[in-house]
C-alpha positions as CSV (number, residue, x, y, z in Angstrom):
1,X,-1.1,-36.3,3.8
2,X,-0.2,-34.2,6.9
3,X,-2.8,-31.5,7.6
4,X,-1.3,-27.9,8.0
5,X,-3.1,-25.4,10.5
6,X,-3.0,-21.8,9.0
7,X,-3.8,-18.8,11.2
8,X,-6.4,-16.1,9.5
9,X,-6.3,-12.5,10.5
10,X,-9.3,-11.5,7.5
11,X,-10.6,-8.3,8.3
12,X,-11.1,-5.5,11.2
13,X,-13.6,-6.3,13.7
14,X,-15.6,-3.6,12.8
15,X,-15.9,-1.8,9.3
16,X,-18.1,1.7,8.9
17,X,-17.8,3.5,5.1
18,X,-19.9,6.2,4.1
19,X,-19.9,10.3,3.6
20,X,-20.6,10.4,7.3
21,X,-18.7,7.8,8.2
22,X,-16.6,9.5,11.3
23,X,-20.0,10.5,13.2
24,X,-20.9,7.1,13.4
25,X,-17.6,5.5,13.8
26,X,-16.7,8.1,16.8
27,X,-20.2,7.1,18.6
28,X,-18.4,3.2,18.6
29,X,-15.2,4.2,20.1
30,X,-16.6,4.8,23.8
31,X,-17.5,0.9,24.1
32,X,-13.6,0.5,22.8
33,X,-11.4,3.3,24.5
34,X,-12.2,6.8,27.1
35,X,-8.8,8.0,26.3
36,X,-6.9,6.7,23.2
37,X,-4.1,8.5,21.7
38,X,-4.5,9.8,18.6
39,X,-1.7,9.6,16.2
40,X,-0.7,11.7,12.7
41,X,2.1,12.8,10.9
42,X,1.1,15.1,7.9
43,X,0.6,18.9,8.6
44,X,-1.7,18.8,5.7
45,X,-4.3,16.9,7.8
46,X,-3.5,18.3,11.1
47,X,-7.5,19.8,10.8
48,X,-8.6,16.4,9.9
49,X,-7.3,15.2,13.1
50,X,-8.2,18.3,15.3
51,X,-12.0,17.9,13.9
52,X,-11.8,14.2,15.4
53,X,-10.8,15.2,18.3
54,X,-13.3,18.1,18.8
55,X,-16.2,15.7,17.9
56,X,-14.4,13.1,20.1
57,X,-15.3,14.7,23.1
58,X,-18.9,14.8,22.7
59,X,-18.5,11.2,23.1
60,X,-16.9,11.2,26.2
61,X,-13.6,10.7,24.7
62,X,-10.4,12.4,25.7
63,X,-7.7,11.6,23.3
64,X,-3.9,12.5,23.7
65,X,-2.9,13.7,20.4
66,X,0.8,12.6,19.4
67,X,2.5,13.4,16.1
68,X,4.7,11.2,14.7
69,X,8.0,12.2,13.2
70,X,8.7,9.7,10.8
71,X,7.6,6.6,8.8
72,X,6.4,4.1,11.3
73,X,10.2,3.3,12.8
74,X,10.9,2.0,16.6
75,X,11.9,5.6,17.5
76,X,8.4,6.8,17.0
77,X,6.9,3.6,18.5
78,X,9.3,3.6,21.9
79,X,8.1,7.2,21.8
80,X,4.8,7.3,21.4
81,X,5.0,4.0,24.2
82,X,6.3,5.8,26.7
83,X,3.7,8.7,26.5
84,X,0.7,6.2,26.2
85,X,1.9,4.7,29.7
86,X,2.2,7.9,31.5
87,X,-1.1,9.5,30.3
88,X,-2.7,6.1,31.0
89,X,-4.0,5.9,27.7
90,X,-6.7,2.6,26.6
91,X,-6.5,2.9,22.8
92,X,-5.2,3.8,19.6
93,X,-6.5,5.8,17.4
94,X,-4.4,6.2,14.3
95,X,-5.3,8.7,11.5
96,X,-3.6,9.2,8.4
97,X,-1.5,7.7,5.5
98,X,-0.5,4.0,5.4
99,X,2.9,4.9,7.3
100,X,0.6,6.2,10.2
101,X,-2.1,3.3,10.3
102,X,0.8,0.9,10.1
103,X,2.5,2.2,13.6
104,X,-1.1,2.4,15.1
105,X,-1.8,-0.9,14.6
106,X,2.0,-2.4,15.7
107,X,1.5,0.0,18.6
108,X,-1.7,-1.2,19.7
109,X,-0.9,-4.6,19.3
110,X,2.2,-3.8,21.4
111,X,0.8,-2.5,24.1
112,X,-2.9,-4.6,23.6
113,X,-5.0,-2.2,23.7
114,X,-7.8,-1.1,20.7
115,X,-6.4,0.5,17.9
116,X,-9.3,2.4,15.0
117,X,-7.5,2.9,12.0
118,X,-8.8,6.1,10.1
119,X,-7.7,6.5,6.7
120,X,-6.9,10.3,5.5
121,X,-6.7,8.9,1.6
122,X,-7.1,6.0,-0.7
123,X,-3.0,5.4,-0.5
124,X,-2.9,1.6,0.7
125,X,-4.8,-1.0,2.2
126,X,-3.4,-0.2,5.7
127,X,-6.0,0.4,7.3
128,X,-7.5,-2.9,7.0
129,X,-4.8,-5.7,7.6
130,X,-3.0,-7.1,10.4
131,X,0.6,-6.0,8.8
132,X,2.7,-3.3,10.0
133,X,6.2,-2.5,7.9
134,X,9.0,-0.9,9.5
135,X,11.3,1.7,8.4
136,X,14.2,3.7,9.8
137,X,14.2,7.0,10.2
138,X,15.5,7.7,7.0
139,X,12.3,6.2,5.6
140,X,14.5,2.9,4.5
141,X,12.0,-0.6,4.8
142,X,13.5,-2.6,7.6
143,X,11.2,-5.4,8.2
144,X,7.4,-6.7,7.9
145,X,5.7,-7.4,11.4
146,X,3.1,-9.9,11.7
147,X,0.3,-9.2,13.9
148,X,-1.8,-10.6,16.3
149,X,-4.9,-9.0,15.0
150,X,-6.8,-6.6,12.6
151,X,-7.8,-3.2,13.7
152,X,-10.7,-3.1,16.4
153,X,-12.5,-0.6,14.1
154,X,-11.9,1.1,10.8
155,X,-13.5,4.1,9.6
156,X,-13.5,5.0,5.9
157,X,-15.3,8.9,5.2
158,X,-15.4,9.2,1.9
159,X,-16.1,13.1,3.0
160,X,-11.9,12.9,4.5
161,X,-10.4,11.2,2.0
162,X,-12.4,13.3,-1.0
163,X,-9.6,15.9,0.8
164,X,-6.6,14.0,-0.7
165,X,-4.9,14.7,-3.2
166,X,-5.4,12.5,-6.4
167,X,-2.3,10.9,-6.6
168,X,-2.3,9.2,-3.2
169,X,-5.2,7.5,-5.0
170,X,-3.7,6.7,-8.4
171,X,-0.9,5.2,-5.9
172,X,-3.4,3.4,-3.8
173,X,-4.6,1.7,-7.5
174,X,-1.1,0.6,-7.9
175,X,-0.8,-1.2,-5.1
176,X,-4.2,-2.9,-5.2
177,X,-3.9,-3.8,-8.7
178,X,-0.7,-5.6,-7.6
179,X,-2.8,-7.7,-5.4
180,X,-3.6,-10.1,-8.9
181,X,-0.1,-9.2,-10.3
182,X,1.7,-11.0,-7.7
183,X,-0.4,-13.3,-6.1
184,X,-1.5,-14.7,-9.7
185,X,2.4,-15.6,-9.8
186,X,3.5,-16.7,-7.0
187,X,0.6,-19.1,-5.7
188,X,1.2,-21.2,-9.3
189,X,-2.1,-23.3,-9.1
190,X,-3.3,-23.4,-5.5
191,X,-4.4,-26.2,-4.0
192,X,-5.7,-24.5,-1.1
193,X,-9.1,-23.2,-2.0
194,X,-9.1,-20.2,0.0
195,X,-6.2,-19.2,-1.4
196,X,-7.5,-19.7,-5.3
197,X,-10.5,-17.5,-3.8
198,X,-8.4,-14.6,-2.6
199,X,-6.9,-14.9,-6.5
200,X,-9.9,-14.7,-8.1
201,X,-11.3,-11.8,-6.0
202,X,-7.8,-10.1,-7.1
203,X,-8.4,-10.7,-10.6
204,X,-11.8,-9.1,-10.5
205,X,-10.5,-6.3,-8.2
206,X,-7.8,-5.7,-11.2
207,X,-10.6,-5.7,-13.5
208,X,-12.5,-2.9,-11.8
209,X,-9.8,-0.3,-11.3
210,X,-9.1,-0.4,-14.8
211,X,-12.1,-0.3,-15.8
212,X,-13.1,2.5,-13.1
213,X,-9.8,4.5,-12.1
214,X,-10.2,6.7,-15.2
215,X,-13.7,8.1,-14.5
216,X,-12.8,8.4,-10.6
217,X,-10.4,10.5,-10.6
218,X,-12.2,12.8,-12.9
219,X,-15.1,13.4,-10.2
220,X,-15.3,12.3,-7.0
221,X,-18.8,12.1,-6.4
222,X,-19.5,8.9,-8.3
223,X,-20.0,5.3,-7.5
224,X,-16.8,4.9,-10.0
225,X,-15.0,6.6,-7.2
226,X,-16.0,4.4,-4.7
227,X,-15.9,1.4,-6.2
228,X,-11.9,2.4,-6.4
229,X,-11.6,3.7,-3.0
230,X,-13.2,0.6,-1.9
231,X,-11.4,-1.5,-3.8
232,X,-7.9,0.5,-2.6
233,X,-8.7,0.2,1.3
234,X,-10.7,-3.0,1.6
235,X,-10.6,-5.2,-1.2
236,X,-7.2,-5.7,-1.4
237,X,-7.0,-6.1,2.5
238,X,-9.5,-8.7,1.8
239,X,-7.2,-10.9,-0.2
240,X,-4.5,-10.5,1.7
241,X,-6.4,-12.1,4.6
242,X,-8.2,-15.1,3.3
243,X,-5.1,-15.6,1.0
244,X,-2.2,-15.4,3.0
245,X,1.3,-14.2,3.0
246,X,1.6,-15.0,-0.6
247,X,-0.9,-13.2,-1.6
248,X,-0.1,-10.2,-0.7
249,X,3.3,-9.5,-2.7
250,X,6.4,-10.9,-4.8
251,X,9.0,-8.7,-7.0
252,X,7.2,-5.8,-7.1
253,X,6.8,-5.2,-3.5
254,X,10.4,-6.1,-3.0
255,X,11.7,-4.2,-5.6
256,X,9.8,-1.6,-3.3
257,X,11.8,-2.4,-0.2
258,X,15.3,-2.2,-2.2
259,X,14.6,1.1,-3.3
260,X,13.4,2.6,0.1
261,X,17.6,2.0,0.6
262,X,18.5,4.9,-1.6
263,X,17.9,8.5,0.4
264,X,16.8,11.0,-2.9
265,X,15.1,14.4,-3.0
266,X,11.7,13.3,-4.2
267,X,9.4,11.2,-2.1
268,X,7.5,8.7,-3.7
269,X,4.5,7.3,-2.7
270,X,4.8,3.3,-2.1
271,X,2.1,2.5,-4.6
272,X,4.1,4.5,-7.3
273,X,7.1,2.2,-6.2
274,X,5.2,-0.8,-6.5
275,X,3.9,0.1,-10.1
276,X,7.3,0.4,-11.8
277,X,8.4,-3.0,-9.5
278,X,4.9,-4.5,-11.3
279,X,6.7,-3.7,-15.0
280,X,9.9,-5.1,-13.9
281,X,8.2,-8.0,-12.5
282,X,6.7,-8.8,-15.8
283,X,10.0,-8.1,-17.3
284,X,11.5,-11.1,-15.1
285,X,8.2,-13.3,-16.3
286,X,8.9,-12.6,-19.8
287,X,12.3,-13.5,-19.7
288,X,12.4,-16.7,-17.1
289,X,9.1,-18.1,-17.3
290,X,6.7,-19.6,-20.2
291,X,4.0,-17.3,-19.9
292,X,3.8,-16.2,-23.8
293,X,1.1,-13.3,-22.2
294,X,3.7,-12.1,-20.4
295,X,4.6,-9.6,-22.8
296,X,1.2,-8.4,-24.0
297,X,0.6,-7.9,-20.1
298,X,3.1,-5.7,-19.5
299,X,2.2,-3.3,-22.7
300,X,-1.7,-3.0,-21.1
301,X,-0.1,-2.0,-17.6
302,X,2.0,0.1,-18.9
303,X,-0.4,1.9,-20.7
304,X,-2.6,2.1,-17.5
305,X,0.0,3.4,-15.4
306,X,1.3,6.2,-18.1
307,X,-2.4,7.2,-18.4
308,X,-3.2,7.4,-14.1
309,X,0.5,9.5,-14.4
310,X,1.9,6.9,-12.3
311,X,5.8,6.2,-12.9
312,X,7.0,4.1,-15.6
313,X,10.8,5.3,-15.1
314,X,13.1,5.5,-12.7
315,X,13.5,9.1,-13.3
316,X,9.8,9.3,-12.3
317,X,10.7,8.3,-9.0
318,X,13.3,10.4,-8.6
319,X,16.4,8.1,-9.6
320,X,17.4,9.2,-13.4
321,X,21.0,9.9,-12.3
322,X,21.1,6.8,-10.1
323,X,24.3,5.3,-10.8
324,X,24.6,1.5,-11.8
325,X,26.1,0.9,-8.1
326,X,23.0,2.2,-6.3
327,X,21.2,0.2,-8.6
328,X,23.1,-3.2,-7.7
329,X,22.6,-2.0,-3.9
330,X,19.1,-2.1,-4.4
331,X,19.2,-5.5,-6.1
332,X,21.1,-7.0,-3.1
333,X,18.3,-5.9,-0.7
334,X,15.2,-6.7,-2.9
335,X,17.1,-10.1,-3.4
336,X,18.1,-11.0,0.2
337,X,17.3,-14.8,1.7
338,X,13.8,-13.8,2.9
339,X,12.9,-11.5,0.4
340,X,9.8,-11.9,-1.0
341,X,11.0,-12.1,-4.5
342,X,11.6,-15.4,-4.0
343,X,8.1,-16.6,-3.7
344,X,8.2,-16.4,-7.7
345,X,8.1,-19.4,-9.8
346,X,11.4,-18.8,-11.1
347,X,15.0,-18.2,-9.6
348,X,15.8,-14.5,-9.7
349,X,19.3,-13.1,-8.4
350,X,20.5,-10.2,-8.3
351,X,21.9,-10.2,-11.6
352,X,18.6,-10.8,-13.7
353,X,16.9,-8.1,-11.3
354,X,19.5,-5.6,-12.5
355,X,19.3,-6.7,-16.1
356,X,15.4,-6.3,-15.5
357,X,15.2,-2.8,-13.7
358,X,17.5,-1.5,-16.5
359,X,15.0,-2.7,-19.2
360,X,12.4,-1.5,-17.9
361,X,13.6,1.7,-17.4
362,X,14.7,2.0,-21.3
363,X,10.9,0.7,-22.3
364,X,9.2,3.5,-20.0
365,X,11.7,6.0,-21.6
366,X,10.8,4.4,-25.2
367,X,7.3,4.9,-24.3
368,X,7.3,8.6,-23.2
369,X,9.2,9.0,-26.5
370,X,6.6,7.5,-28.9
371,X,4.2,9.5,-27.4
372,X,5.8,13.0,-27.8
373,X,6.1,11.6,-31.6
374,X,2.8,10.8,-31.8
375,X,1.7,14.1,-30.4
376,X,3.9,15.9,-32.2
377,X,2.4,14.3,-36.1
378,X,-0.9,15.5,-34.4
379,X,-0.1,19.2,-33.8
380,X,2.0,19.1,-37.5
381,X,-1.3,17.9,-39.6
């Protein structure tokens, strides 16, 4: 048997969480950085950043703040590069949405220097792993990036991302849930016990967001609530670094990627993507595998997305007059030779993916309908 070396980038070198969580985490960053830049994107947490960098300097740091213009896309990063070398910069400080903490971290690893990832919301794991996905600046995925490390330090304040708004973190359940989703599928049965570890600890992570995601996003001030945030920023990091690359996504995620390609009006959030890609996933499982619980699967998700008001349509995310040829384009990209559909169980083309998108759509349609019935027998008696 010939012994295969695997290379682990598990978790951030340093993790602080709490209400408080930024006073704390600020007092680190002097033994890490003097004069970091800080990076962000959204003008609705332009304060957020501004009250880092005012309780920054108390610590003897001097950041450079930098806003990026788009999604984390070599533009931005040659950009941001250039400043950091003529300011003489020592770190990275990223703070934001997953977009933001994912050209933080490529940046720092870039230019080998610290980088603290401080998460503005719930969104994604971003903040956590040692992956950085790149998009043009059209916001279309391009590529994922390996990288050399974890952040240096991540700081999760429950006080900042209690400021977001709720559906970055009924997003930031989708993606996390997907975590068992995917990695259930495409690992088969591991031989490879970390790897059958990191799919347990899905399976249970799956188990408490729907369980919890309900009663969290009706108050915030609850150990439901952090049980999901925690769950959203670090848990499903977590798995993704004992388990490996294939345990962190299949269909869903590529299904993702393809539809990044189409430029619409409406801006989905990539958890809300990656939700509809979990139904048509299942769709493909149900119709190319043996998994008889395929099917019963797919009606529970469903229901848990249609009740967190995540998209179960294409219309939800913004595509109801897509026409069948943007729908093929997006097939040919989720479906391309190193996709990461392909690390399911089964051979899916292009073909079946369309066939599988289209169904789905018509089920989540189906179900919106049955429920306007329903409600409609309730207001009649």
């Amino acid at each position: 048997m010939i012994n295969q070396n695997f290379i682990h980038c598990i978790a951030p070198m340093k993790v602080i969480r709490g209400n408080k969580a930024l006073e704390e985490g600020l007092g680190s960053i002097p033994k890490l950085c003097k004069k970091p830049i800080i990076l962000g994107r959204s003008k609705s947490t332009i304060s957020i950043r501004e009250n880092i960098i005012n309780k920054a300097s108390k610590y003897g740091i001097k950041p450079i703040s930098c806003e990026l213009q788009y999604d984390c896309c070599e533009d931005d990063l040659n950009r941001v590069s250039n400043i950091f070398k003529r300011h003489e910069c020592d770190g990275i400080i990223a703070a934001g949405g997953g977009k933001v903490l994912d050209a933080g971290k490529l940046l720092g690893n870039r230019l080998n220097v610290p980088c603290i990832t401080i998460p503005t919301s719930a969104a994604t794991c971003a903040g956590w792993t040692s992956l950085s996905n790149i998009y043009s600046t059209n916001g279309a995925f391009i590529k994922d990036q390996e990288l050399k490390t974890c952040p240096t330090l991540l700081i999760i304040d429950y006080s900042i991302i209690r400021t977001a708004p709720s559906r970055t973190l009924t997003s930031g359940v989708a993606d996390a849930i997907a975590k068992w989703y995917e990695s259930s599928l495409s690992c088969g049965t591991p031989e490879n016990g970390l790897v059958e570890q990191a799919i347990e600890m899905a399976r249970v992570l799956r188990d408490q967001l729907i369980l919890n995601s309900k009663a969290a996003l009706q108050n915030s001030h609850n150990k439901n609530w952090e049980k999901v945030v925690e769950g959203c920023t670090m848990t499903a990091g977590l798995i993704g670094g004992i388990g490996g690359e294939k345990c962190r996504t299949a269909a869903a995620h590529a299904l993702h990627n393809g539809i990044t390609q189409l430029e619409t009006s409406q801006k989905s959030l990539h958890g809300e993507i990656v939700g509809f890609g979990l139904l048509v996933q299942m769709n493909l499982e149900e119709n190319y595998s043996n998994n008889k619980l395929a099917s019963q699967s797919k009606l529970q998700l469903l229901s848990f997305l249609y009740e967190l008001n995540l998209p179960i349509t294409l219309g939800d995310l913004g595509l109801k007059n897509t026409t069948n040829a943007e729908i093929k384009h997006i097939c040919q990209f989720s479906c391309k030779k190193n996709s990461e559909i392909h690390n399911l169980p089964f051979h899916v083309d292009e073909y079946s993916l369309f066939q599988a998108i289209i169904k789905t759509n018509q089920q989540g349609e189906d179900y919106y309908a049955r429920k306007l019935s329903l409600a409609k027998q309730k207001v009649e008696r």
